[in-house]
N, C-alpha and C positions, 0 to 999 in steps of 0.2 A: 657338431655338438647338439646333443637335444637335452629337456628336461619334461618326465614326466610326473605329473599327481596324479590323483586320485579323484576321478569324476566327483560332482556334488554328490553330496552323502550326509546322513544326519551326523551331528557331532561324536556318536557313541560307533560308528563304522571306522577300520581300521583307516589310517592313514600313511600313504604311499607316496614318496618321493621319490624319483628314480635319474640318473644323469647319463648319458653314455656317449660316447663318439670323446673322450679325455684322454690327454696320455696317460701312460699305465705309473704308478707311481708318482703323481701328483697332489700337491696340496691344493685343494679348491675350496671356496668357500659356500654353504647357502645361506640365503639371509631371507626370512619370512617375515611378513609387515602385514595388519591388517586396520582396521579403522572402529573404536568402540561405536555407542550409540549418540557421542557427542561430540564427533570426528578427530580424536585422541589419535594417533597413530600411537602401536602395539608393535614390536617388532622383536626376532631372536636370530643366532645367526649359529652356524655349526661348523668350525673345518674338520672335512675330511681326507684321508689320502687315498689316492685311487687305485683301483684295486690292477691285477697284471692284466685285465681285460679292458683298462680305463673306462671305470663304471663306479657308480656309487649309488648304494641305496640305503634307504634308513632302515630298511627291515631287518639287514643283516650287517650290517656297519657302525660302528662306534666312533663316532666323533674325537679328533684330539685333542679340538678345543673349543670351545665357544659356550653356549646358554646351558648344555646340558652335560650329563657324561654316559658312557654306556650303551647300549645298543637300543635305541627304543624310539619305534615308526613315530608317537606322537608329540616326542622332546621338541621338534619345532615350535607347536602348537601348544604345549600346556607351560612354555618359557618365554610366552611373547610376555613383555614389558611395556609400560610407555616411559615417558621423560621420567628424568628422575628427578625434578620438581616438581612431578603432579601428585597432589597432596590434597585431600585424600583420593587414594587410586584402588578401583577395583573395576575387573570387567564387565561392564552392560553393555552385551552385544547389540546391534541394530535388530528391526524386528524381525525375525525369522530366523534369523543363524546372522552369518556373517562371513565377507568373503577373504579368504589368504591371497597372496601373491609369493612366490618363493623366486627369487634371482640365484642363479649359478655365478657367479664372480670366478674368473683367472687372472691370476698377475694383477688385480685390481681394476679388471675390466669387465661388467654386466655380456655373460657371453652366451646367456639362454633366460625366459624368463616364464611361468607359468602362472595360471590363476584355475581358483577355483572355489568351491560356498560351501561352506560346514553348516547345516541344517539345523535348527532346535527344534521342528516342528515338522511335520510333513508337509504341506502345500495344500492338500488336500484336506486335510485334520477338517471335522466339522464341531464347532463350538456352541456349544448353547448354555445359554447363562439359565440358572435357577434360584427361584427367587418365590417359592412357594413354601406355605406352612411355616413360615420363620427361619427355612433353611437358606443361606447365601450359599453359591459359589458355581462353579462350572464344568458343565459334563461333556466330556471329552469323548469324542468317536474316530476310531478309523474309517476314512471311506471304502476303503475295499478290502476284502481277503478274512480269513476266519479269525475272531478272536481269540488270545490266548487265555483270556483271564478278564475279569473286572475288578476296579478297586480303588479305594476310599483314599486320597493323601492328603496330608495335611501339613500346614507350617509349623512353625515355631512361635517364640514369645515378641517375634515382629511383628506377629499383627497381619491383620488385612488379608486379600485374598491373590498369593500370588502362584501365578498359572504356568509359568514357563515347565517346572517339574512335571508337571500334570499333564500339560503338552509334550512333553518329549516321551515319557510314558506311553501315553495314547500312540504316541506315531510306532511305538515298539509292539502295537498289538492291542492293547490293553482299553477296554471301557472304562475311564478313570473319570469319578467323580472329585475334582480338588475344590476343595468345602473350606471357607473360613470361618472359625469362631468366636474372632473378637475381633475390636481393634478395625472395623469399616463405618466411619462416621454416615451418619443417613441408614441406616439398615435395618436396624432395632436391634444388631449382634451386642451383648454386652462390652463397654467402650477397654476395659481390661480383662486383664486374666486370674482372672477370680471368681471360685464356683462355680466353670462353667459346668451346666449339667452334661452329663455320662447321655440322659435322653436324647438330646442333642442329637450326636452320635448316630443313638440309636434309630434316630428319624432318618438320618442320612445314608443308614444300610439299607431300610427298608425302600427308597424312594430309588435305593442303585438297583439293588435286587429285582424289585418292578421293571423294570426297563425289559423290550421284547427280547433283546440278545440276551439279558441275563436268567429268565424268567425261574427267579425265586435261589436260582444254584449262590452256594454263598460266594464270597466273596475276601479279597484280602485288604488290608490295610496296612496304610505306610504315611511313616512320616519321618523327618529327621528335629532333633533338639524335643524340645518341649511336644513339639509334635508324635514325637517317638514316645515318650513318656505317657502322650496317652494313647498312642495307638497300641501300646502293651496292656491299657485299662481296656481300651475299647475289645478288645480280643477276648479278655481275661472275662470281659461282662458279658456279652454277648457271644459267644460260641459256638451257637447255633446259628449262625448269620456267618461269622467269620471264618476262614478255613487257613491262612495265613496272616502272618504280619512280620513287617519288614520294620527293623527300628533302625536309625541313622541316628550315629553321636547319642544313645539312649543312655536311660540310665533305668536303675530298678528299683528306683526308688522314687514318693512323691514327694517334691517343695513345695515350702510356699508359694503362692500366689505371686503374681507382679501387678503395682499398681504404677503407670509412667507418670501419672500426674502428681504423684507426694516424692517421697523419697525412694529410691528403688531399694525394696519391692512396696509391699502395701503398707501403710502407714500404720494401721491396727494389723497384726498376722492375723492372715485367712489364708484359707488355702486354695488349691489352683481349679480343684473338678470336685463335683457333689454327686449323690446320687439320690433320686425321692425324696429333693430338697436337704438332704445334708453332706455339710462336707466331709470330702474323706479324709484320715489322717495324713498329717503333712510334717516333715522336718521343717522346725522354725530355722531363720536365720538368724547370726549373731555377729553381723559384722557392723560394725560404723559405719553407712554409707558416706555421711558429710565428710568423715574424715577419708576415707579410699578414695570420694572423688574429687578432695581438693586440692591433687598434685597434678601435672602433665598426666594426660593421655599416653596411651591407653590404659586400659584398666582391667586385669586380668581377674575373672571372676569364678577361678578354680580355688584359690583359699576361702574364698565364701562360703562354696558348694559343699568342698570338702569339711571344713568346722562344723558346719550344722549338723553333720552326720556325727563327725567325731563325739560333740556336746549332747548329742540326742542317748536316750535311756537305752538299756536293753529293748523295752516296749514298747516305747515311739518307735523305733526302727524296724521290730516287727510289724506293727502297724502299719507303718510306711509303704511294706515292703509290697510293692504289685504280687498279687501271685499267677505268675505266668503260667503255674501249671496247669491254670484253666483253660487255655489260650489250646483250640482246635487245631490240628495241624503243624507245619512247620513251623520253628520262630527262626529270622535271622539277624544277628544283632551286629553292630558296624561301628568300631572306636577308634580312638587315639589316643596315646599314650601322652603327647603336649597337647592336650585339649585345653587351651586357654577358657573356655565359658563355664565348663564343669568338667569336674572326674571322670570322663565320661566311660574309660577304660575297665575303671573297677566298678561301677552303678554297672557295668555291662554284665561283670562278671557275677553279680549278683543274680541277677536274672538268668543268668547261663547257670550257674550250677544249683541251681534253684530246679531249671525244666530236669538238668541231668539225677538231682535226687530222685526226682518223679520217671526216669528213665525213657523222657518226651526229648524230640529230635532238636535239635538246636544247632546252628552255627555261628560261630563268632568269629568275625573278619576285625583283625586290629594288627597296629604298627606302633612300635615304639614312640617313630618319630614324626606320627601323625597329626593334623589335628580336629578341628571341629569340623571343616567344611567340607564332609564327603558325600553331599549327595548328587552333585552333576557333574559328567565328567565330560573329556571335551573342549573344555576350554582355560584360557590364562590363571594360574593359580595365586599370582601374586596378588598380594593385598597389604596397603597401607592406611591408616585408617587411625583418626587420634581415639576411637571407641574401643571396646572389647577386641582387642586381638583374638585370630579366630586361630594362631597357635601353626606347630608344622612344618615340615618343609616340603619347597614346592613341589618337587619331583616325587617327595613320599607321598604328598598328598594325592600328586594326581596317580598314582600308582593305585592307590587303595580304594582312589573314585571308579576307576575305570573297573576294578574286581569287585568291586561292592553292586556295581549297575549290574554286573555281569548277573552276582549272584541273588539281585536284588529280583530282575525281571525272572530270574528261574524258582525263586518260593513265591512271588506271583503268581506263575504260570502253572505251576504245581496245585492250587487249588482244582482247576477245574482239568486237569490230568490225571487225578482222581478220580472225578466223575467219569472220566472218558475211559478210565482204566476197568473200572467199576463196570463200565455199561459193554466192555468188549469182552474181559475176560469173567467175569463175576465177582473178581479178586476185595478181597477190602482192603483199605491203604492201614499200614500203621507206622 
């Protein structure tokens, strides 16, 4: 009997288990175990029957029973669990990726066992923090081989500057500056999400664009939640600098502001981004905070999202509404239908047939029974948590992370495909 994986590979390369030397028509079991960032064991397990050649693979095999159902190479890996006391639980892998181990089990005895490391980052990746002109965050390079593209990501209404997206990005090709806007104590970034300026932004394309790899050719932008929200402003403003944008969990329209220090959101309504010192318009909120957050966790913040829009005029909601159809290039827009944070399914579809009036290119990736958390894919999707449920189920989720990276890296990579199309055949992209 042997067991084989799939050499180390970043977390978005397919995933390959393979058994063979079994008798033919067997129940056998796999069980995969790995270790978070705070030595949490993660584990799932699969039985399979073995095939008339006693072999078993997940690439072409459906499981009869265990974590997942259906045929699908990374159901090991996106159904790992840990205890079901750990409260709250969510994956933060160790730094760099993190490694699996999968055991073959027969008749209840460990009869093959393999190991091997899911990457978030390439090894190589070269990181340099920037920290010039007011802008935070950090510019991501691959060490070797040609770039496909460059491009601006950004977070959400958490705050701070987080790099993993950014890195995993970079390692797929990509010159990725991941910039934070608010929300990093010591920085001088404004400490909320209120009025940040569009300029901003606009400092942050021109300082990517600079760069020797990129010199001057535009670039895309991507962000998921809040982040998406304004990476459909930032595109919409800037046009000439931008050639894609990628939204994750978007929506197409702008909210209020958030302030974490009063009551969520800001305690007087302001809104979230300005331009030339004013702000833009915003759907106010109308919900109780004191009262939504004075029961058990969690706290589902899709009747919020939704109300404000509802209550808002025919004009506020024009107002609101981004207009994508400035936006250069492809747009690709990523939801779910159980988006517990917002609507984020129909704010999507807003901006989808918004580009489609204007007869501008657009795709919209969404699931029913998705939810908010699609932009890494690769790893454990489960999550417990007494805050904002992020909504979904696990297997849909990780289904639509894995096609959304797919098609997230291909309207990246499309900007400067363009140029490359442009410069071989004379052709213009439309």
């Amino acid at each position: 009997m042997s067991i084989f994986l799939s050499p180390t590979a970043l977390v978005t390369a397919p995933f390959q288990v393979r058994a063979d030397g079994l008798r033919p028509r067997t129940r056998v079991t796999l069980v995969a175990q790995t270790q978070d960032r705070s030595g949490e064991v993660w584990s799932s397990r699969a039985e399979f029957l073995t095939s008339e050649s006693g072999t078993v693979d997940v690439e072409r095999q459906a499981p009869v029973a265990g974590s997942y159902s259906g045929v699908d190479p990374g159901g090991l890996l996106w159904s790992l669990q840990p205890r079901a006391d750990l409260f709250p639980a969510f994956f933060q892998w160790p730094d760099g990726g993190y490694d699996v181990t999968v055991q073959l089990v027969v008749d209840g005895e460990i009869r093959g066992e393999a190991r091997t490391r899911r990457l978030a980052r390439r090894p190589d990746l070269q990181a340099t923090p920037v920290r010039d002109g007011g802008l935070y965050g950090t510019l991501f390079r691959p060490a070797t081989g040609e770039l496909r593209g460059a491009c601006l990501r950004l977070g959400g209404s958490e705050g701070g500057l987080y790099d993993e997206e950014g890195a995993l990005l970079a390692s797929e090709g990509f010159l990725v500056f991941s910039l934070a806007y608010f929300g990093v104590p010591g920085s001088g970034l404004p400490e909320q999400l209120i009025n940040i300026p569009l300029e901003y932004f606009g400092r942050a394309l021109t300082l990517l664009q600079q760069q020797p790899e990129v010199g001057g050719r535009r670039v895309g932008v991507t962000g998921a939640s809040k982040g998406a929200e304004a990476a459909l402003l930032i595109g919409a403003t800037y046009p000439q600098q931008v050639g894609a944008v990628a939204a994750i969990a978007s929506g197409g329209l702008v909210f209020e502001g958030i302030d974490r220090t009063r009551t969520f959101p800001a305690g007087q309504p302001r809104s979230s981004w300005s331009v030339g010192g004013v702000p833009l318009p915003y759907l106010r909120y109308h919900t109780d905070w004191n009262e939504l957050f004075s029961g058990p966790g969690p706290y589902s913040m899709t009747p919020a999202h939704r109300l404000a829009a509802e209550r808002a005029s025919a004009d506020e909601l024009a107002a609101a509404t981004i207009p994508v159809e400035r936006i250069a290039g492809p747009l690709l827009l990523v939801s779910g239908g159980d988006d517990q944070v917002w609507h984020a399914h129909e704010l999507s579809l807003v901006a989808q047939r918004r580009r489609e009036r204007a007869g501008l290119p657009v795709e919209h990736l969404s699931h029913p029974r998705a939810g908010h958390s699609l932009s890494l894919p690769g790893f454990p999707t489960y999550v417990r948590t007494p805050w904002t449920p992020m909504g979904g189920e696990d297997g849909v989720n990780a289904q639509l992370q894995n096609a959304a990276w797919t098609a997230r890296t291909e309207v990246l990579g499309a900007v400067w495909d363009e140029g490359r199309a442009q410069t071989d055949s004379g052709c213009q992209f439309h």
